[in-house]
C-alpha positions as CSV (number, residue, x, y, z in Angstrom):
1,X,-13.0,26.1,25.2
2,X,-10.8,24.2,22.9
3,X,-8.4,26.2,20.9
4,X,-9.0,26.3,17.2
5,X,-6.4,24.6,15.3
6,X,-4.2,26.4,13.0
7,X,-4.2,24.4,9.5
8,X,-0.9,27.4,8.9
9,X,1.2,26.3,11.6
10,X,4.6,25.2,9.7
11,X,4.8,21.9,11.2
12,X,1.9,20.4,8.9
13,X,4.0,21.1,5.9
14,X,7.2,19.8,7.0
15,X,6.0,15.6,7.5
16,X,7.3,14.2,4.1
17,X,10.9,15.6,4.9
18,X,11.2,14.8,8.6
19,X,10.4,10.7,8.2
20,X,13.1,7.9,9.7
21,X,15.6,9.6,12.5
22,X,14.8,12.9,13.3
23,X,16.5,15.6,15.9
24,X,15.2,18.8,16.7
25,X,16.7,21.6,18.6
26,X,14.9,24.2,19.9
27,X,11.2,24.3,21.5
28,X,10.5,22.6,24.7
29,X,8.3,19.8,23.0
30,X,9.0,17.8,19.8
31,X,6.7,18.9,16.7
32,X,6.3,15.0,16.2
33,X,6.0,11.7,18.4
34,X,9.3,10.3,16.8
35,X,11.5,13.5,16.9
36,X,14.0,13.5,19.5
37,X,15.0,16.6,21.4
38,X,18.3,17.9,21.8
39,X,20.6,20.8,22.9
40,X,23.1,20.2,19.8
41,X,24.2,17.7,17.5
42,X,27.9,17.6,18.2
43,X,28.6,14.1,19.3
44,X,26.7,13.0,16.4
45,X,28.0,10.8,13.9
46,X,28.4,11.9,10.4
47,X,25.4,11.7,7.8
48,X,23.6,9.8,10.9
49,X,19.9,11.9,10.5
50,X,17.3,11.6,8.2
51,X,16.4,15.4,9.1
52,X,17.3,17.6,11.5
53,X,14.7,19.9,12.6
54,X,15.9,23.8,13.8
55,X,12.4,24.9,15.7
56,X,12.2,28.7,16.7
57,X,14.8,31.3,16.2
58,X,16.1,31.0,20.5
59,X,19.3,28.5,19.5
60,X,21.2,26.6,22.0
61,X,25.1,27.6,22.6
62,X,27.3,24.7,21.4
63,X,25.2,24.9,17.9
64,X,27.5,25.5,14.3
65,X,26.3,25.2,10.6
66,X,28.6,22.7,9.8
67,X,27.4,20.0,12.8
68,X,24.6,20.5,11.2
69,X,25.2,20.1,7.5
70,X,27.4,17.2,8.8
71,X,24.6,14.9,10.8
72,X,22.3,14.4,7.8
73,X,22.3,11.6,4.8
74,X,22.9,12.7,1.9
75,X,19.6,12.6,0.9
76,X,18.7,14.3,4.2
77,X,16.9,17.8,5.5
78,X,17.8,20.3,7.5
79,X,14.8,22.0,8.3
80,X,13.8,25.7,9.9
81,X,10.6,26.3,11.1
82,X,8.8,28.9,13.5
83,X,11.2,31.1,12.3
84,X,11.8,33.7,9.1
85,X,12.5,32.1,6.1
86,X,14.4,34.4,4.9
87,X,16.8,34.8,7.7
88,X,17.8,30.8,7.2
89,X,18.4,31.5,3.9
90,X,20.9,33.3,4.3
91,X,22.6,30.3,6.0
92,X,22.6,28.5,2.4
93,X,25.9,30.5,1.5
94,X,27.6,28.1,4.3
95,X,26.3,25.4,2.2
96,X,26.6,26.1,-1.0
97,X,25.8,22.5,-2.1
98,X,22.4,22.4,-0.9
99,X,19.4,23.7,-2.3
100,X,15.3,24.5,-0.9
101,X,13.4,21.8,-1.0
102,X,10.2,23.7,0.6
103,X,9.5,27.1,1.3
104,X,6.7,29.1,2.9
105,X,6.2,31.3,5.8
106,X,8.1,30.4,9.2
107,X,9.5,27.4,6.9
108,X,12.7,26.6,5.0
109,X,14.1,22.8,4.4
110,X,17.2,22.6,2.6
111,X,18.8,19.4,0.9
112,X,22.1,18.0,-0.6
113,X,19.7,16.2,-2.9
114,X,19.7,18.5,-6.0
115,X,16.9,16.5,-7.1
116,X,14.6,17.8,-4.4
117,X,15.3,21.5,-5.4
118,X,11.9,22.8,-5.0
119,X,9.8,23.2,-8.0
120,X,7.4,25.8,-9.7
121,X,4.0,25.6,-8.6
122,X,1.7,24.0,-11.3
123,X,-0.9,26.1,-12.6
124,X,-3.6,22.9,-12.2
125,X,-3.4,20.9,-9.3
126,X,-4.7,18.1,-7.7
127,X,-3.5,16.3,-4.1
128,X,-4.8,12.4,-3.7
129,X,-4.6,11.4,-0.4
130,X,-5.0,7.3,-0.2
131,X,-3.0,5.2,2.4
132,X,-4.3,1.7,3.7
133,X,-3.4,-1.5,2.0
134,X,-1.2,-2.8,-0.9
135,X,-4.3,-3.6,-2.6
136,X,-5.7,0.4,-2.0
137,X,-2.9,1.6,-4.2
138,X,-3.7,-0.2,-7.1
139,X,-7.5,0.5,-6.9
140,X,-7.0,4.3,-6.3
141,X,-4.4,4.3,-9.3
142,X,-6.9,3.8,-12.0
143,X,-8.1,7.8,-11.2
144,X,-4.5,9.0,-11.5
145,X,-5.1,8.9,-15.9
146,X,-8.3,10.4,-15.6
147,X,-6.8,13.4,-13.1
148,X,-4.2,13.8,-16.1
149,X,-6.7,14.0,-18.2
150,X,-8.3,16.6,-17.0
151,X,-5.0,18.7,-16.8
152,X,-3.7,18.0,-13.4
153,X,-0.3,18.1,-12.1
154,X,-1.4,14.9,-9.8
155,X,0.7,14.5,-6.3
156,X,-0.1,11.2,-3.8
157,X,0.3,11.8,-0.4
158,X,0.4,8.0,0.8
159,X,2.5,5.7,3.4
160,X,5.1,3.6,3.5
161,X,5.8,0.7,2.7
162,X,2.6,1.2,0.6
163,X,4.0,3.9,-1.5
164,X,6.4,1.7,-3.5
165,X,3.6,0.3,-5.4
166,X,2.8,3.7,-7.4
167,X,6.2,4.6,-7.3
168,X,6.7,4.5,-10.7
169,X,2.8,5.1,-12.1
170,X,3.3,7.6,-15.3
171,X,0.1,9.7,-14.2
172,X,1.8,11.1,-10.8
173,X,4.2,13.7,-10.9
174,X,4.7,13.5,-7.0
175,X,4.7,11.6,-4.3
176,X,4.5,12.9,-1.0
177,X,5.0,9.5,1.3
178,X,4.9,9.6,4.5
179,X,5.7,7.1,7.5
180,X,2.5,4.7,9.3
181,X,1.3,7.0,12.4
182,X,3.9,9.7,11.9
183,X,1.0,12.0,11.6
184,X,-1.3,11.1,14.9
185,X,-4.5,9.7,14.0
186,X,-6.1,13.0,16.4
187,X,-4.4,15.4,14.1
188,X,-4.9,13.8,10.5
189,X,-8.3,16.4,10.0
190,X,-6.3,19.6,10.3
191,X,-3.0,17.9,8.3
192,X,-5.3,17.2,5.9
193,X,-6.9,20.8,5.6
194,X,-3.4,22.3,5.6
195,X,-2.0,20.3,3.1
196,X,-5.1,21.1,0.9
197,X,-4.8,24.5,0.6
198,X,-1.3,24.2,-1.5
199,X,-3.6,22.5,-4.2
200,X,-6.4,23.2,-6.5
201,X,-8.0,20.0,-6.1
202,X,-7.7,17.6,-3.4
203,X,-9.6,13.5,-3.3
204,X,-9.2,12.1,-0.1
205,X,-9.7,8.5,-0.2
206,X,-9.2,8.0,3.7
207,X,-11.8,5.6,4.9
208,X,-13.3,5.2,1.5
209,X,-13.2,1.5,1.3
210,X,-11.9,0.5,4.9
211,X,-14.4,2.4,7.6
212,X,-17.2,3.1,5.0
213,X,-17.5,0.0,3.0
214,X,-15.5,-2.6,5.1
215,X,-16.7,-1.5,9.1
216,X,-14.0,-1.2,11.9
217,X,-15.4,-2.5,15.1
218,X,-15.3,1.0,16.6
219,X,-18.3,2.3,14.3
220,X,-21.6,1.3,15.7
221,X,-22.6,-0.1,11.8
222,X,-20.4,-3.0,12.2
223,X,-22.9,-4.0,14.9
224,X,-25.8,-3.7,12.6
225,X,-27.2,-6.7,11.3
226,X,-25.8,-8.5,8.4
227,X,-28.8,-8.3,5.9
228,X,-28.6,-4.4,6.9
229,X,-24.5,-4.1,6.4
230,X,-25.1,-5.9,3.0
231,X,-27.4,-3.7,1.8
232,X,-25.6,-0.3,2.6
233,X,-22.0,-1.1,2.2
234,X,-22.3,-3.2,-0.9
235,X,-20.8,-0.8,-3.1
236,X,-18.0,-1.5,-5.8
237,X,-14.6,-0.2,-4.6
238,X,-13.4,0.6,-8.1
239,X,-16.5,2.5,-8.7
240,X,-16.5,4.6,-4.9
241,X,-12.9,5.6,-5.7
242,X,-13.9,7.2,-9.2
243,X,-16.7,8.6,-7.6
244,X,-14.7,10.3,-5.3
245,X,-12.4,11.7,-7.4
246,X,-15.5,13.1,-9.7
247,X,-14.2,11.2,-12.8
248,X,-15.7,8.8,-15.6
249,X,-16.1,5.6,-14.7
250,X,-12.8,4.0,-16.2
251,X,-11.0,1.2,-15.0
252,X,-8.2,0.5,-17.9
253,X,-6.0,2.6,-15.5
254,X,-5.7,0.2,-12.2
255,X,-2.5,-1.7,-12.9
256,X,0.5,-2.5,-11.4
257,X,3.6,-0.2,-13.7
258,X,6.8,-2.9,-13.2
259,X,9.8,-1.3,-14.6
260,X,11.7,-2.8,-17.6
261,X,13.9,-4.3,-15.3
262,X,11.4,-6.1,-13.4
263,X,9.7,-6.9,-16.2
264,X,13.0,-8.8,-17.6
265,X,13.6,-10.2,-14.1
266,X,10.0,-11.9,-14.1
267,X,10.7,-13.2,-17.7
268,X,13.9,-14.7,-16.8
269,X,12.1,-16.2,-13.9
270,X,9.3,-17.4,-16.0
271,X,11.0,-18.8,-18.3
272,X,12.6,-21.2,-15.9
273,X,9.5,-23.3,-15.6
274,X,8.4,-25.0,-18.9
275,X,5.0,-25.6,-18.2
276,X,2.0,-23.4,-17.0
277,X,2.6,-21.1,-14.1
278,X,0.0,-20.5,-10.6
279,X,0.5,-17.8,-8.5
280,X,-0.5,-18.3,-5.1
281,X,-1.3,-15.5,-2.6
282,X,-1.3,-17.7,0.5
283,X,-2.5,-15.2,3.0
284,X,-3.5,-11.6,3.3
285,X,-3.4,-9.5,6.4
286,X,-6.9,-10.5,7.8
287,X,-7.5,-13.8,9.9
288,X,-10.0,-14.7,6.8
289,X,-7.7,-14.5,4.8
290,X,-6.3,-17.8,4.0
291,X,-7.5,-21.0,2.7
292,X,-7.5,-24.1,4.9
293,X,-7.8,-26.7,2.7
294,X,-4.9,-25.0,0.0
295,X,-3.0,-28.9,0.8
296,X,-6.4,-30.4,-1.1
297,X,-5.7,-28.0,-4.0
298,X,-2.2,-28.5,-4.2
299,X,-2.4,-32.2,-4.4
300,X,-5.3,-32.2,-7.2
301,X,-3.1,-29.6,-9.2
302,X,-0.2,-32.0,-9.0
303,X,-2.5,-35.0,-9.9
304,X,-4.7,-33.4,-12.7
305,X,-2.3,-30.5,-14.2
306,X,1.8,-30.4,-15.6
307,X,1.3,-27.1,-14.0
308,X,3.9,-25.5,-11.3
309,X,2.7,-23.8,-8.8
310,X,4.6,-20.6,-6.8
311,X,3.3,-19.9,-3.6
312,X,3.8,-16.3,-2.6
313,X,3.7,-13.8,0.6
314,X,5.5,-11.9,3.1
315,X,7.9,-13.7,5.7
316,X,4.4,-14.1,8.3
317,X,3.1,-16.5,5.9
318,X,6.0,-18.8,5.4
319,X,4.7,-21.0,8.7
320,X,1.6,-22.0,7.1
321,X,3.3,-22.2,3.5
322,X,5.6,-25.3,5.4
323,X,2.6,-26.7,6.7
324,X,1.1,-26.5,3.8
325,X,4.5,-28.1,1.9
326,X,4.8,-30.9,4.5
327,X,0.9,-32.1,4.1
328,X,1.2,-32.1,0.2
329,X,4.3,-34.4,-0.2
330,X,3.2,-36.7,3.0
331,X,0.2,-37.0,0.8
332,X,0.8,-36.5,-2.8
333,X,5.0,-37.3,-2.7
334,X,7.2,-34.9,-4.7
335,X,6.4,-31.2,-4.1
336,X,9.2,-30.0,-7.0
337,X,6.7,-28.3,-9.1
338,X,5.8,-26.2,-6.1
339,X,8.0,-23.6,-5.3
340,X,7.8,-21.8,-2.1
341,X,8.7,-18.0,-2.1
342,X,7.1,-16.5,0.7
343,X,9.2,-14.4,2.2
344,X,12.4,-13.8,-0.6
345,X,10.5,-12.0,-2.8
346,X,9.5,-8.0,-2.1
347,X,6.4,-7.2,-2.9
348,X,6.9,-5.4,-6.5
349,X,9.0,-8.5,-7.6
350,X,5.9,-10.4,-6.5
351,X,3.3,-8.4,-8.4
352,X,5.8,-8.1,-12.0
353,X,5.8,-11.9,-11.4
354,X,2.3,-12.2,-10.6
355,X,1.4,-10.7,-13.9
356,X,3.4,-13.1,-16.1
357,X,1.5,-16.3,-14.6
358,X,-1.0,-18.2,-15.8
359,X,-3.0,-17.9,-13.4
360,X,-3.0,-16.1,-10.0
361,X,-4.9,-17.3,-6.9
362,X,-5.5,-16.2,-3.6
363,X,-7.8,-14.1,-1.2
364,X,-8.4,-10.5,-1.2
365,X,-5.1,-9.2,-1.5
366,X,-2.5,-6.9,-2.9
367,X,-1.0,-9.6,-5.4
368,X,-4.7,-10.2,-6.7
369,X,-5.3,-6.6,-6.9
370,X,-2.1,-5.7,-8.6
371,X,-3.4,-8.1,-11.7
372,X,-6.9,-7.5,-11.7
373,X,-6.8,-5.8,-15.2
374,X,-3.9,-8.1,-16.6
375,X,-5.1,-10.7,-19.4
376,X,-3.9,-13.7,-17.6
377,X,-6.9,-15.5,-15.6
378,X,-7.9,-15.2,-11.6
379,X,-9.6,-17.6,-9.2
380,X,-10.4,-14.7,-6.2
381,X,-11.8,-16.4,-2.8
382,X,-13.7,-13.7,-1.4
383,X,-14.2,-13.7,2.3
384,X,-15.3,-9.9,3.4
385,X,-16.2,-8.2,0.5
386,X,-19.6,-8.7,-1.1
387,X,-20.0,-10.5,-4.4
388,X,-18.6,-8.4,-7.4
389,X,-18.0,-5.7,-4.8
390,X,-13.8,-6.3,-5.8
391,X,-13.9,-7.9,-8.9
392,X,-17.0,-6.2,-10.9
393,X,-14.7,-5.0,-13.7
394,X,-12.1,-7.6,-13.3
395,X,-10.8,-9.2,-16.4
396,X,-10.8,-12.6,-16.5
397,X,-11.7,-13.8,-12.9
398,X,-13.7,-15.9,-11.2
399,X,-14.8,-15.1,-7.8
400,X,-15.5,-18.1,-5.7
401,X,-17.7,-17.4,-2.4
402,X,-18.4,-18.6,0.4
403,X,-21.0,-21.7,0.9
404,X,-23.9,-22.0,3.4
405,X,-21.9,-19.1,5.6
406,X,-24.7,-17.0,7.3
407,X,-22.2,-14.0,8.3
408,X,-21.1,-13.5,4.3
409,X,-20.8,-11.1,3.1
410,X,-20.0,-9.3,6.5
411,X,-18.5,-6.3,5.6
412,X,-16.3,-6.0,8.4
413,X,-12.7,-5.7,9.3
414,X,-11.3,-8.4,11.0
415,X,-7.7,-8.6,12.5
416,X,-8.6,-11.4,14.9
417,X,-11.7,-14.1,15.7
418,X,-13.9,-11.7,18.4
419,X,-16.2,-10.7,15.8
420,X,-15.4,-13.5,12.7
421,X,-17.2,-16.7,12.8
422,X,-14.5,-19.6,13.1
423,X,-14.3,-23.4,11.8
424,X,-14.0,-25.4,14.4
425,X,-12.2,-28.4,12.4
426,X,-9.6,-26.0,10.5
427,X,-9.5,-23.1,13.0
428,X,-10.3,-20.8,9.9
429,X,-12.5,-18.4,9.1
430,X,-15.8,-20.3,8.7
431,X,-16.4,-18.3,4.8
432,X,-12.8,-19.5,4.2
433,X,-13.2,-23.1,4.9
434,X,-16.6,-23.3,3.2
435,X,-15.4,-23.3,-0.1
436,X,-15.0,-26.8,-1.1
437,X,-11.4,-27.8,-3.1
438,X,-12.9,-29.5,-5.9
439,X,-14.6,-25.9,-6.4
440,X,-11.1,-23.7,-6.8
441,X,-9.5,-27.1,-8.3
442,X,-11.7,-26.5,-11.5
443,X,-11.6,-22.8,-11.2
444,X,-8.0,-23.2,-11.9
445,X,-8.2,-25.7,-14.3
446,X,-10.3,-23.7,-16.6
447,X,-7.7,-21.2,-16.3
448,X,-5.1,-23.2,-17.7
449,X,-7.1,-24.3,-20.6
450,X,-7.9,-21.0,-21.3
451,X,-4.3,-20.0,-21.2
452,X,-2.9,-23.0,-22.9
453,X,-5.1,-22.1,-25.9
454,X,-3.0,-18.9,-26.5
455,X,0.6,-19.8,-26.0
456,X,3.0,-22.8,-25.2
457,X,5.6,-23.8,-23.3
């Protein structure tokens, strides 16, 4: 018989301070995959840990308080567990310039990071639980207003590097971020009811979107047929989130929250270009996620518009954003109003940037997502997702599907061709290289009028 899981063991509670490099001493096996084991901590460099973990009360000769105070950051933990709290408390009068960070049966962390003194618990409140994609956290954070609404003290228990994005939303009081895989994938069910039962209210937005509506090729439904797929999954993602977190529908709230000093730096970027300004996602993290014939674009946008164009994404995409570069000035000449920034930018630099364009292109992705409620206008190739599915309540967009493609909408994930239907000519996906130029080339343009009839340049 299996043993029953206790959602009480300590361990569950201690994953958002024991992230990065982590030692434990004591117990013959580490709580976590990426702690390391050790006898003691004394040929450690100084401020080297992230969090050192003390498991069980049976401690190892060659152990003092002050190695251990010594090997974490300054924004480290030191953290007892599987033993009485209030025994290791008493250790806190050796170091008198830490404070508790957590504390519940068979559990203490302590910090030198006054600002993670553990706080009173709220008298409402509600735990969010949302990790996947860049694009997820903008979608999920239209519910965080609504949540505050309704009186919660609203924490988001998300991933890095994901978690930056709501990092500064005014609706969450907390965020409890934790690492990709830290927690294994066999254990997220009893985290998850642990976790829970610190909170009044808890939305879990795991597999919401990605494994309900968008089908991993480990669920028997992505083998159903299209027509069926279509049918069942075709729901809005806005609209499933809300649902979820049984609250109005509302959508004012999913926006990217730049600081004022990205704000200024986007400005003082903008403002370098004295003409209109496209944003360009040039890939997202599926293989049907880029356009083929972006060259075609590019060269009609040069011909037909005085617009600039900024093409944008992470350091993977800066092979095809060359390609792309050498096949528009071998055709069109001068590429200067086309400036390539994959790669140099992070990712909220990108998205403050993003919403101080004209207009912003791309797939389904993160930079899209994080403007789908901003006033400036949006030409949205859709390649997965059914039609309106993403942008039902998007202002200002146009959504641009696929032509004569028999597998759209598919309603699938897709991190390779096994299962996606590719062009043999542009070795893209085929819903992807169906969408003619001349189509997104007046998308665009219509953007620009639009915005050029409300400010110049």
């Amino acid at each position: 018989m299996q043993k029953k899981s206790n959602i009480f063991d300590p361990k569950w509670f201690i994953v958002p301070y024991s992230r990065g490099l982590v030692m434990q001493i004591g117990g013959d096996q580490p709580l976590y995959g990426h702690f390391l084991l050790t006898d003691t901590v004394e040929i450690i460099a100084d401020g080297k840990l992230d969090a050192l973990v003390i498991n069980g009360a049976e401690i190892p000769e060659a152990n003092t308080f002050e190695d251990w105070r010594r090997v974490i950051k300054p924004d480290g933990y030191i953290i007892f567990v599987n033993q009485d709290e209030t025994e290791a408390k008493n250790i806190l009068s050796v170091w008198s310039d830490c404070v508790i960070a957590k504390q519940r049966d068979q559990l203490l962390v302590v910090t030198p990071n006054k600002k993670e003194k553990q706080k009173p618990k709220p008298d409402k409140s509600c735990l969010v639980v949302r990790y996947g994609a860049w694009g997820d956290q903008i979608i999920c954070a239209g519910i965080f207003p609504l949540l505050k609404k309704q009186g919660y003290h609203v924490t988001l228990n998300c991933q890095a590097p994901q978690h930056i994005v709501n990092a500064t939303h005014p609706d969450i009081d907390e965020l409890m971020v934790q690492d990709r895989n830290q927690v294994h994938n066999d254990d997220l069910i009893t985290y998850w009811q642990a976790i829970a039962t610190e909170y009044d209210k808890v939305v879990n937005l795991s597999s919401s979107i990605e494994g309900q509506l968008l089908l991993s090729h480990e669920h028997p439904k992505y083998f159903w047929s299209q027509s069926a797929r279509h049918k069942l999954f075709n729901q809005n993602y806005m609209e499933i989130t809300h649902d979820l977190a049984d609250v109005p529908y509302n959508f004012r709230g999913c926006v990217f929250h730049a600081t004022a000093d990205e704000k200024e730096q986007a400005k003082e970027i903008r403002q370098r270009f004295d003409a209109p300004l496209v944003t360009w996602a040039v890939a997202g993290s599926s293989v049907h996620k880029w356009y083929p014939h972006m060259a075609d674009v590019l060269v009609g946008l040069l011909e037909q518009t005085n617009a600039y164009v900024m093409l944008m994404g992470d350091k993977e995409a800066m092979v095809l954003q060359e390609s792309v570069l050498e096949e528009t000035e071998k055709r069109y000449g001068s590429v200067e109003r086309i400036a390539a920034q994959c790669g140099t930018l992070p990712m909220r630099a990108s998205m403050a940037l993003a919403q101080v364009s004209d207009v912003v292109v791309g797939p389904e992705t993160g930079l899209l997502n994080a403007v789908c409620m901003e006033k400036n206008h949006k030409v949205v190739m859709v390649s997965h997702s059914g039609p309106k599915q993403l942008t039902k309540h998007w202002k200002n967009t146009k959504e641009i599907l696929p032509q004569n493609t028999a597998c759209f909408p598919c309603h699938r994930l897709h991190f390779d061709f096994e299962h996606c239907d590719q062009d043999e000519n542009t070795k893209a996906a085929m819903c992807s290289a169906s969408i003619e130029p001349a189509t997104i080339i007046k998308a665009i343009k219509n953007g620009l009028h639009n915005a050029s009839r409300k400010q110049s340049y």
